[in-house]
N, C-alpha and C positions, 0 to 999 in steps of 0.2 A: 446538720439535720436539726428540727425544732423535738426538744427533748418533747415524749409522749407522757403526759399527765400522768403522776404514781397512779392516779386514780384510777386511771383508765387501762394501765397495766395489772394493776391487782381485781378486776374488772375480769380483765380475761382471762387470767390466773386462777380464779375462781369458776369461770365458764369451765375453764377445761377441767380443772379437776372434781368436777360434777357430772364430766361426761362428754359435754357439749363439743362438735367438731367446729372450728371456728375455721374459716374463708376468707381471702383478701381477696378480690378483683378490684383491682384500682390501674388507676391510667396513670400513674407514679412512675420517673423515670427510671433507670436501672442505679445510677448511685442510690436514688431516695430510696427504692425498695430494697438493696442492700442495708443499708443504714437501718432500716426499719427490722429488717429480717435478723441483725446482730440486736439489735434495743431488746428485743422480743424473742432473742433466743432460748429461754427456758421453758416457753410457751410452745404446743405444738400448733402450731400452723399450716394450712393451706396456702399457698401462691397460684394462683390465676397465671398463667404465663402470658406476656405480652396482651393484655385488652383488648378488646374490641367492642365497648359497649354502646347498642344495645346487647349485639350477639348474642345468645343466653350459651351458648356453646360451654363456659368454664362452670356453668351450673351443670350441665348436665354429666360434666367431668370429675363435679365434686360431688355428685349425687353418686353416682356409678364407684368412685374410689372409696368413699363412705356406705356403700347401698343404703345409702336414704332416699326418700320419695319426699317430692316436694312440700309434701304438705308436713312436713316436719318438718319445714325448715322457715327461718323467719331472715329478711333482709333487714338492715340497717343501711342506709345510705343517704348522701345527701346531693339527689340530682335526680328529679323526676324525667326528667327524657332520656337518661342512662341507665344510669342505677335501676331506679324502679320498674322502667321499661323492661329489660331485660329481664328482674323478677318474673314481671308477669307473664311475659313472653316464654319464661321454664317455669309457667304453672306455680310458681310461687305465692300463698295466698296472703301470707302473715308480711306485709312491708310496711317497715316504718319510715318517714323521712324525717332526718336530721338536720339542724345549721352544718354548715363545711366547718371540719376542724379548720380552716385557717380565720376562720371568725370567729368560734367557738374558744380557741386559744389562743387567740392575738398570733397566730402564725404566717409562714411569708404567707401573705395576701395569692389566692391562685391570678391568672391574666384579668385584666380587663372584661376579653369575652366570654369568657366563661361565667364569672361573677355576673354579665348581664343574665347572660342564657340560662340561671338559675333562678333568677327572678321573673326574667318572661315566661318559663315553666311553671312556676309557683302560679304566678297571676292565670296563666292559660290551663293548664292541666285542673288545679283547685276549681278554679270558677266550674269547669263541666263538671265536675266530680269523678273524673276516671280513673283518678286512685286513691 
């Protein structure tokens, strides 16, 4: 596994112990999510079980496990036809979009098509302004 930035673990380290419930829905395989869930074991965490993004289905699971309502809560993600989709889709108002960690930290590069279909979203989604 590509080691997670200290940065970015004292990041969430601080999210939580501020309060904050933090959430994975990631389309990450079962070793990688393994891997990640021991990196980040002192943090408490949410896991999304198995993805399906758009589906908003794992929002409405961490909203109900947390009784939060969507409008407390904010996305980070980096894939406007998933990620953010999905936000909107569970009423999610506050979404940010990211670079892909694997750009972001020189990590394994995600496929070919994916890498496109992030860019054709950027170029299509942005241009309307839909999110």
């Amino acid at each position: 596994m590509d080691v997670i930035p200290a940065k970015t673990v004292n990041l969430l380290q601080s999210l939580a112990q501020k309060g904050f419930k933090i959430a994975f829905f990631s389309n990450m395989t079962l070793p990688q999510r393994k891997d990640f869930e021991k990196e980040l074991r002192e943090i408490p965490l949410f896991f999304g079980d198995f993805n399906n993004k758009p589906n908003p289905r794992w929002f409405f699971d961490f909203f109900k496990k947390n009784n939060l309502d969507a409008n407390k809560v904010v996305m980070v993600g980096d894939r406007i036809g998933t990620d953010m989709f999905a936000a909107y889709l569970a009423g999610v108002k506050e979404r940010i979009l990211v670079d892909a960690y694997s750009e972001r930290f020189n990590a394994l590069k995600a496929p070919l098509v994916i890498r496109f279909m992030r860019r054709l979203e950027k170029r299509l989604f942005l241009r309307c302004k839909l999110f």
